[in-house]
C-alpha positions, 0 to 999 in steps of 0.5 A: 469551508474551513482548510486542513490545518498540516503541522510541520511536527515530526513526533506525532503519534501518528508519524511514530506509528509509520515509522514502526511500520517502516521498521517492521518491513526488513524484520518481516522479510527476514522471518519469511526468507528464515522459514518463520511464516508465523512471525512474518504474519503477525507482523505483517498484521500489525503492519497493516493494522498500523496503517488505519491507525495512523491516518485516524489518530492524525485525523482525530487528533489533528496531527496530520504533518508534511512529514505525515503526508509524505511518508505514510504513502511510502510506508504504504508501497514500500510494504505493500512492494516487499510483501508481493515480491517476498511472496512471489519468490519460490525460494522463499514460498516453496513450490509444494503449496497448491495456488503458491508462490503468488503468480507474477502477474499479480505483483506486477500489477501491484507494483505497474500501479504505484509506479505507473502514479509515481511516474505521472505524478512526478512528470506533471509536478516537473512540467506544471509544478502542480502539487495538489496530489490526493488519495482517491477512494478506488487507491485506498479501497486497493490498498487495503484489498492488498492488505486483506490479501497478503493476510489471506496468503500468509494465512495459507502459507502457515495453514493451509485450509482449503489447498488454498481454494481461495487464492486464485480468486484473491489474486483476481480481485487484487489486480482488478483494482490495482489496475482500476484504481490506477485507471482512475487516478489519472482521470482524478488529477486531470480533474484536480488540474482543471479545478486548480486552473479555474480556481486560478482565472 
């Protein structure tokens, strides 16, 4: 089986792409807490856009760096982290939309996730100095469930179609698999460092 070859570039088109997502998190703060829901959106949508692009370009173009590894996961929370907070906030979302500002509980559940991996991840790196981390389907099938959401949720922030019927369904779908797919990850490094051991003896 031939290994992942990772590059130690930090200019690859796909890096630059997570960058301009970094980039673009303060500005589409700025837009919601400035009354400018439509920008925020747009932007958000590139954002989110930019967040596939960047993992196929480093695929196809064998561009996938250290650099690249680190940073498109911290891209991916920190967006992800601003955008449910921003959203949940009533001073930002007004209270006079039905099924808005987004409930607390959901973004909990979003944000209890990715701490809840940064923590074991971290623990287990500083007690094993296991380093063999991957995405797991269930957390990239999370990511872009929070993704379509906060599209769908800006969407009725800007037009409000429907009163929003379909907000309390996607708050629910958004926290079932960030809470599954936090569930599964833990399972999925135990298997990762039994496999790590075994390959060791």
């Amino acid at each position: 089986m031939t290994e992942r070859v990772v590059s130690t570039k930090v200019l690859t088109v796909a890096n630059i792409l997570t960058f301009l997502r970094i980039g673009l998190i303060p500005i589409f703060a700025i837009m919601l807490v400035y009354d400018r829901p439509g920008v925020a959106l747009i932007l958000f949508t590139i954002a989110g856009v930019s967040d596939g692009i960047d993992g196929f370009i480093a695929r196809r173009m064998k561009q996938e760096s250290e650099l690249g590894i680190i940073i498109d996961p911290i891209a991916d929370k920190l967006l992800m982290t601003t955008a449910f907070v921003m959203l949940t906030l009533e001073s930002v979302i007004g209270v006079d939309k039905p099924h808005l500002p987004v409930p607390f509980w959901v973004t909990a559940c979003v944000i209890g996730r990715d701490i809840a991996i940064v923590t074991i991840a971290g623990a287990i790196n500083v007690m094993t100095g296991f380093r063999g981390f991957r995405p797991s389907g269930p957390g990239k099938a999370s990511t872009f469930v929070q993704v379509a959401a906060v599209i769908l949720i800006m969407v009725a922030v800007v037009f409000p179609v429907n009163n929003g019927l379909f907000l309390p369904t996607t708050y629910a779908v958004v926290a079932f698999f960030a809470v599954f797919s936090g569930i599964h990850y833990i399972f999925q490094v135990a298997r990762l460092m039994r496999e790590a051991e075994n390959g060791q003896q």
